[in-house]
C-alpha positions in Angstrom: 32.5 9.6 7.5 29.7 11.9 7.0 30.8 15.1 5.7 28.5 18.6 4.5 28.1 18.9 0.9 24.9 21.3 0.0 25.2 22.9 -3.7 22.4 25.3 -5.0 22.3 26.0 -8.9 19.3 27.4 -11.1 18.0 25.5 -14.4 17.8 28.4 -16.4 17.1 29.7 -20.5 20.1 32.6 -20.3 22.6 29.4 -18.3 24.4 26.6 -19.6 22.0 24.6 -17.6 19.1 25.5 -19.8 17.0 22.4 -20.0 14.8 20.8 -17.9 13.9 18.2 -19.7 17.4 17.0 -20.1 18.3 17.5 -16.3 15.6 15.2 -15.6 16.4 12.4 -17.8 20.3 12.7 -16.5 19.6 12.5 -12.8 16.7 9.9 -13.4 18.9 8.2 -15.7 15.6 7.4 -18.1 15.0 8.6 -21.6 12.7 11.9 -22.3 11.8 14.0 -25.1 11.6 17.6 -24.5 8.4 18.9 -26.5 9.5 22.2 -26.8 12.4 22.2 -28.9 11.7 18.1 -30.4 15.3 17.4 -28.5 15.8 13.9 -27.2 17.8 12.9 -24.1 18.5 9.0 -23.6 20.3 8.2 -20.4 18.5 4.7 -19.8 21.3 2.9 -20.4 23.4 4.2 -17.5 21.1 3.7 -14.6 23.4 1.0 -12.5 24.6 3.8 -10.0 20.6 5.0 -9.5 19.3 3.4 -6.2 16.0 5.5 -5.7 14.1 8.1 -7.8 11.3 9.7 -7.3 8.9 12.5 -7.7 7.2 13.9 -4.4 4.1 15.8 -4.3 2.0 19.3 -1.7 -1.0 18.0 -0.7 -3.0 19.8 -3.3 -1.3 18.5 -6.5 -2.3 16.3 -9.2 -1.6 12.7 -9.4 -0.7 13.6 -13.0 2.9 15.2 -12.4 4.5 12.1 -10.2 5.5 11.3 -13.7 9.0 12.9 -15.0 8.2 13.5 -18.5 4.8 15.6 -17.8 5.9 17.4 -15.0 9.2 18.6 -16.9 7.6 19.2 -20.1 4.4 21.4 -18.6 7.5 23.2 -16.5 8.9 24.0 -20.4 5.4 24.9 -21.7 4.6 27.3 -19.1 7.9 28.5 -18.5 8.0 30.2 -22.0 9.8 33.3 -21.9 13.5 33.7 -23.2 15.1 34.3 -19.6 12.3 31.9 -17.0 14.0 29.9 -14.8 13.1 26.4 -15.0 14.0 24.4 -12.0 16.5 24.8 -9.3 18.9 21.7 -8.8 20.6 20.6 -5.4 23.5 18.4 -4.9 23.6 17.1 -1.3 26.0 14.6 0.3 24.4 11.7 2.2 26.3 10.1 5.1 27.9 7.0 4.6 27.2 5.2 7.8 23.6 5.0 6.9 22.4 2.1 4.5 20.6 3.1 1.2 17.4 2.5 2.7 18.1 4.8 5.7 19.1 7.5 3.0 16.0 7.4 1.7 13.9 7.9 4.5 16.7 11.5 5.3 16.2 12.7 1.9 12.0 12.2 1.8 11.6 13.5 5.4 14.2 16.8 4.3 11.8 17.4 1.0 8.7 16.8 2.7 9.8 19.5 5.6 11.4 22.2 3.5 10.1 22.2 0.2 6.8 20.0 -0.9 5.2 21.6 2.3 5.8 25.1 0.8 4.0 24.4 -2.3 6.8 22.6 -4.7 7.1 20.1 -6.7 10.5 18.1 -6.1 12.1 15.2 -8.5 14.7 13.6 -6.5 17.3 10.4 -7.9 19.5 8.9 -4.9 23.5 7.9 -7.1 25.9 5.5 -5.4 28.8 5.1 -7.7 31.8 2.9 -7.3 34.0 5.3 -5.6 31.3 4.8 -2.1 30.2 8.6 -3.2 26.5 8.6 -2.0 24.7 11.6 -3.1 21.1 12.8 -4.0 20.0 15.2 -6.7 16.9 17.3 -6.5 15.0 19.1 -8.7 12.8 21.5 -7.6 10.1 23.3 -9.6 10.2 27.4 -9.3 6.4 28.0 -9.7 3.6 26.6 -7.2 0.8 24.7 -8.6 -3.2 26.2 -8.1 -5.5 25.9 -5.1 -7.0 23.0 -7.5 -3.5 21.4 -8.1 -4.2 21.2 -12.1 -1.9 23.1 -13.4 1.0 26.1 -12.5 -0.1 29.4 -10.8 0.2 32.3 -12.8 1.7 34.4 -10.5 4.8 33.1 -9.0 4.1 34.4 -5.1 6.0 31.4 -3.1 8.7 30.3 -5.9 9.9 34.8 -5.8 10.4 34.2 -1.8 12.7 31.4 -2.7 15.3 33.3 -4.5 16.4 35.0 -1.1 19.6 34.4 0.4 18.3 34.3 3.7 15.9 31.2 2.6 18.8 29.3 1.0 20.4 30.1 4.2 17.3 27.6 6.0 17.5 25.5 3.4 21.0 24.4 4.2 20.4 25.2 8.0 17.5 22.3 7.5 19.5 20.0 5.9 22.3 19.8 8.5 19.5 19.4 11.6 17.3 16.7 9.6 20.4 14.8 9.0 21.6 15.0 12.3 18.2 14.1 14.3 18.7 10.4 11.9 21.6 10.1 13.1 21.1 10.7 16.5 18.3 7.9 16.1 20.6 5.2 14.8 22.9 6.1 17.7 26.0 7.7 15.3 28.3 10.0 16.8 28.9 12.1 13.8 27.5 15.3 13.4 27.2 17.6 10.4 27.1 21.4 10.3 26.2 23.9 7.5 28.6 26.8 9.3 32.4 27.2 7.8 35.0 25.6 10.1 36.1 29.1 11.0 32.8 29.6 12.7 32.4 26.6 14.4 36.0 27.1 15.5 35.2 30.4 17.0 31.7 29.0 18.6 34.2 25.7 20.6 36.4 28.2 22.0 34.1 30.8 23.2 32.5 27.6 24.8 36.1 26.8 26.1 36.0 29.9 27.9 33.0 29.5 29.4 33.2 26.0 30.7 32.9 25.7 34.4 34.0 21.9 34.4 37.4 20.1 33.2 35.1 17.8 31.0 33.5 20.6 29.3 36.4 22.4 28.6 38.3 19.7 27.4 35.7 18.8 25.2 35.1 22.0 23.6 39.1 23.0 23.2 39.7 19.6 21.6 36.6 20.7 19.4 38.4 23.8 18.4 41.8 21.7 17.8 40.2 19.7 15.3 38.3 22.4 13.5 41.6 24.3 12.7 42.3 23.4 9.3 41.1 23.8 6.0 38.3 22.2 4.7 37.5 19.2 2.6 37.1 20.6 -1.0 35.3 19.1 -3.7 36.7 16.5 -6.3 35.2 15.8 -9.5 34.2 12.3 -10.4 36.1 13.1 -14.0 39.1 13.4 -11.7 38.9 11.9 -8.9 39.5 8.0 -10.4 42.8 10.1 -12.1 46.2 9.9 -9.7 46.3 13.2 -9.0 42.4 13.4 -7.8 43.5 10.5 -5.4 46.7 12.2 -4.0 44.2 15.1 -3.5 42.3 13.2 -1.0 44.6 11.5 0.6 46.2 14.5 1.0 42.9 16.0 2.1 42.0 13.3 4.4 45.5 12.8 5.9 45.4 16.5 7.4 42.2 16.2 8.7 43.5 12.8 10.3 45.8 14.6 12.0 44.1 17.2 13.9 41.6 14.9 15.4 44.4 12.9 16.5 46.3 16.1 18.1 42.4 16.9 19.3 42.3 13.8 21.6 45.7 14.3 22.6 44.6 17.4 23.8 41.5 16.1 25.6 43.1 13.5 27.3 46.5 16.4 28.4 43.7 18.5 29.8 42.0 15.9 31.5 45.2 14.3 33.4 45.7 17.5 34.9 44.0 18.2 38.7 41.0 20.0 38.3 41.9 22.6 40.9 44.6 23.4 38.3 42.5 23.5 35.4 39.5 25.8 36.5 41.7 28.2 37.9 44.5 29.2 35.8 41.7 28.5 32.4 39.1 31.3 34.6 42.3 33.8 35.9 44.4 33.3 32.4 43.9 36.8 31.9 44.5 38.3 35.4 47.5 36.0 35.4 49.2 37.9 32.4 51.5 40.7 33.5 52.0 43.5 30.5 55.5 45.0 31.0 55.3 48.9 29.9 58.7 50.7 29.7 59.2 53.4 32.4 58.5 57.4 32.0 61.2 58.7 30.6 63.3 61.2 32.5 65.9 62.6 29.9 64.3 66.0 28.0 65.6 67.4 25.2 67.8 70.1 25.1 66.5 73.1 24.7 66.8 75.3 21.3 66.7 78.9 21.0 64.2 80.7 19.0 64.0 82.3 15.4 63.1 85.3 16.5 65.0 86.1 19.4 68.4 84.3 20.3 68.7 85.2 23.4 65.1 83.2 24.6 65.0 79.3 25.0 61.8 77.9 24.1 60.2 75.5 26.1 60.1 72.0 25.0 58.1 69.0 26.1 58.8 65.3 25.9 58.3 63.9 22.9 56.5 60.6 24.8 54.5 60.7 27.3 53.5 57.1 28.9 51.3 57.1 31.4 51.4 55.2 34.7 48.1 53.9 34.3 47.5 50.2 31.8 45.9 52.1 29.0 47.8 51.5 25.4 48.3 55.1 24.4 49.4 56.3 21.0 53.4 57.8 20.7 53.2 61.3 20.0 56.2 62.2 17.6 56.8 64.4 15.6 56.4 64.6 11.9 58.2 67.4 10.5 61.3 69.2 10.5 59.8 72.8 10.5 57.2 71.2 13.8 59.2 73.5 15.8 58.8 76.9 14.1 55.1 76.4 13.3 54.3 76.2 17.0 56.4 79.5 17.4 54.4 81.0 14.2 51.8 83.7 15.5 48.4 82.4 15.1 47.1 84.4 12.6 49.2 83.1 10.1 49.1 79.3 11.4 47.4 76.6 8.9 44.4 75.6 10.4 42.8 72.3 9.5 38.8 72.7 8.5 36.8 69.5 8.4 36.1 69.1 4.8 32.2 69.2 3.8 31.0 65.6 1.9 29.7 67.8 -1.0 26.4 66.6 -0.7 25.1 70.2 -1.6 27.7 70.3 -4.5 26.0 67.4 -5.9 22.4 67.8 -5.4 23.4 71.3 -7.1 24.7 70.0 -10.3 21.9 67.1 -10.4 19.2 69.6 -10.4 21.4 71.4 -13.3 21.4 68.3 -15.3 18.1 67.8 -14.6 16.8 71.1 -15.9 19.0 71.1 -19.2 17.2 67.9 -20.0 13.6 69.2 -19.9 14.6 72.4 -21.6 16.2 70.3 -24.5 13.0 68.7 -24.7 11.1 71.8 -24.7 13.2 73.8 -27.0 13.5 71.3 -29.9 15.9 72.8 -32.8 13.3 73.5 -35.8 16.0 73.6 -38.3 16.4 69.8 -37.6 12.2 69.3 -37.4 12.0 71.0 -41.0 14.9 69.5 -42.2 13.1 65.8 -41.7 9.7 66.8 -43.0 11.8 68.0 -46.0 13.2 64.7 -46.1 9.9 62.7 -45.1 8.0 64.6 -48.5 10.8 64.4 -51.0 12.8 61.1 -50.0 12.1 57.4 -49.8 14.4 54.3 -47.6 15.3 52.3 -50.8 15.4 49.0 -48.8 17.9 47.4 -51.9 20.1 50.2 -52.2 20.0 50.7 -48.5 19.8 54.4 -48.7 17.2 57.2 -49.5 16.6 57.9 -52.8 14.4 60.8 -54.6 10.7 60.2 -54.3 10.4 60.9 -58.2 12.4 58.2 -59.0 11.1 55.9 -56.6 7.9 56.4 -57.9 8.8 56.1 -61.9 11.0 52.6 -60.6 7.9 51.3 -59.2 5.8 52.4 -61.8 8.2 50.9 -64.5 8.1 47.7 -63.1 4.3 47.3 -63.0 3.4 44.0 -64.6 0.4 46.2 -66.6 2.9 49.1 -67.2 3.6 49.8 -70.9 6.8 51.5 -71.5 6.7 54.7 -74.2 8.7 54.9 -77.5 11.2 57.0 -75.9 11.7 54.4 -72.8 12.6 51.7 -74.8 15.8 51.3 -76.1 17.4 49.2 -78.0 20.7 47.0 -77.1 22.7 46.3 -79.1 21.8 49.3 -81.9 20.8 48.0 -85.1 20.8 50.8 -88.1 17.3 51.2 -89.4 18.4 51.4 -93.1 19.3 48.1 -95.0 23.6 47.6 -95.7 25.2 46.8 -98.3 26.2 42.9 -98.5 30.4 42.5 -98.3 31.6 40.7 -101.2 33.5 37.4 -100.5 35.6 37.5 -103.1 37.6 41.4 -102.0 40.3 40.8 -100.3 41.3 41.4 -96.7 42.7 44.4 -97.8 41.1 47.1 -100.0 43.3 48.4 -102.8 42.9 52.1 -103.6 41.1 53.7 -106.1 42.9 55.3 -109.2 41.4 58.2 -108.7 43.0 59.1 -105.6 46.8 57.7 -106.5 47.9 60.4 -107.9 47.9 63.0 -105.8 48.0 67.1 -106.5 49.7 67.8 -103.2 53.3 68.6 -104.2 56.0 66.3 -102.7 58.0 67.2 -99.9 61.6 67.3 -100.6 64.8 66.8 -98.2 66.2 70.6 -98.0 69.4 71.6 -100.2 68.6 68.8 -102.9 
């Protein structure tokens, strides 16, 4: 069954889809190389599911870029800033009751209508896969060629328009009326449309109401009857050969089964009635409903005497009051427990409620505030700061090693020092380790480790000490 299936994405640097070049050679199943970046993509050895692909020209263009590897590889060369968008790629469901051949005629007539007769460049690859998923990919270039058709314009006029919603909006739009003026050719009943179910929903019943035969309405209510339900989401090819990607669609598949069977039940229940019957309850449903509205109450409260003055009753009023008439009116009740004694209150001391302004003065005030603080702190500079950096502009240099500012003295005596024609003075150099100018005496091998003492000093003049009371 043919089904609506139109995704939109944009080959970009700043995506995950960043690569042209590689796109192409996936959806082409062929091998490229990207000249840009010297990357190679080989998908030539997984080309069984590719039926058809092609590369389909404007008018003005060059025979020169029917061929996948140029066409992709000038869209990288000219393409060369760090956030250009590439290429923009489209996923779109084919129908199943056409043959591949009749696919490929929906797909050429769609790009030659909507997008190579706007100026772009279009790389399409028609994939059936095992799983009877029949699908086309498109790649679109986002930059129209010259009036000679050499080479890319250099200003992008037509590929700017296409980034509007509203032109992604016909692009979807086209797809669902090209595919269904094929089908209406080869005499299929199925119909696609690019709308949400909701809205199609909505669009049957408002049909419904305005129906004048039995046929049409039961046509258009068991439209709406089969439309109510959620739609067909999206299933992976990475899971949908997995169990649970099967029970998904089955699952899928079995509710939608279901409400067109309960939508031709309901065609045929509407059609079995009389027509008589059918026109004229369907056209007076709504005179025919009667809205029951409770009567006007007759009980009043009892009355309660006032603050001020005991002896007076005040007057008191119903605390509903339904009309006679069909308007829905709103309950007044009330909402306090002092609602009493502030409609006894004087009135010069009763609250009164004041609209409250939007502050748009308030804010163009303090805008205008900010505003001038800024351009007198640009006026007014602080010269304390402006002398303290000339200061530090004449006396200080950004050592790029040390990774801070230095003295400009010794900046300039490092960078004289290590001058390649630079000879130091005698009182630069120095000497590491130190070596004593003046010759040693030689140790003599035969000493021992440790030196005895002289005579000389032995004996000793300095009188003993002695232990006290000895």
């Amino acid at each position: 069954m043919a089904i609506y299936s139109f995704q939109c994405k944009v080959v970009a640097r700043t995506k995950r889809l960043n690569n042209a070049v590689a796109h192409a050679a996936y959806i082409n199943r062929i091998d490229l190389d990207n000249n840009r970046d010297g990357s190679k993509w080989r998908y030539g050895h997984s080309n069984e599911d590719v039926y058809k692909s092609a590369v389909l020209l404007p008018d003005n263009a060059d025979k020169k870029f029917s061929d996948p590897a140029y066409l992709w590889n000038e869209v990288e060369k000219k393409e060369n800033r760090s956030n250009s968008r590439l290429a923009r790629s489209f996923i779109i469901a084919l129908p199943n009751e056409m043959t591949p051949e009749q696919n490929k005629n929906l797909i050429e007539d769609y790009i030659k209508t909507h997008m190579t007769s706007k100026g772009m460049i279009v790389n399409y690859a028609i994939h059936i896969d095992d799983t009877n998923n029949v699908h086309a990919h498109l790649m679109s270039t986002t930059r129209e060629l010259d009036p000679n058709g050499l080479e890319f314009a250099k200003k992008n006029v037509i590929g700017r328009a296409w980034n509007d919603d509203d032109f992604l909006e016909g692009l979807r739009k086209g797809w669902a009326d090209t595919a269904n003026t094929h089908l209406a050719k080869l005499d299929h009943q199925v119909r696609i449309d690019h709308r949400t179910l909701s809205v199609q929903r909505d669009e049957a019943l408002d049909q419904f109401e305005k129906a004048t035969t039995a046929e049409a309405k039961a046509e258009a209510l068991s439209r709406a009857v089969s439309l109510d339900r959620p739609a067909i989401q999206r299933i992976w090819r990475s899971k949908l050969n997995t169990e649970e990607g099967r029970a998904l669609r089955e699952a899928q598949q079995s509710i939608r089964d279901e409400q067109l069977i309960l939508a031709v039940e309901t065609k045929k229940s509407i059609l079995s009635l009389p027509q008589k019957i059918i026109i004229n309850n369907f056209e007076n449903v709504e005179s025919s409903i009667v809205i029951e509205r409770p009567s006007k109450p007759d009980t009043r409260r009892i009355g309660v005497k006032s603050y001020r003055d005991k002896t007076k009753v005040r007057k008191v009023k119903t605390v509903s009051d339904i009309p006679d008439s069909d308007v829905n009116t709103i309950l007044k009740t009330s909402f306090s427990k002092n609602n009493g004694a502030s409609k006894s209150a004087p009135d010069k001391i009763k609250k009164r409620a004041t609209q409250h302004p939007n502050n748009i003065f308030k804010r163009f005030t303090l805008m205008v505030v900010e505003i001038v603080k800024y351009v007198w702190s640009k006026k007014t500079q602080n010269n304390i700061d402006r002398d303290h950096d000339k200061r530090v502009a004449e006396n200080y240099v950004f050592d790029e090693v040390l990774g801070r500012h230095i003295a400009r003295s010794e900046y300039e005596k490092q960078a004289k020092f290590n001058q390649d024609d630079y000879k130091p003075t005698h009182d630069e150099i120095r000497r590491f380790p130190s070596r004593p100018k003046n010759e040693q005496a030689k140790d003599d091998i035969g000493m021992d480790l440790t030196s005895s003492i002289p005579p000389e000093r032995s004996i000793s003049n300095n009188p003993r000490l002695r232990p006290p009371r000895h």
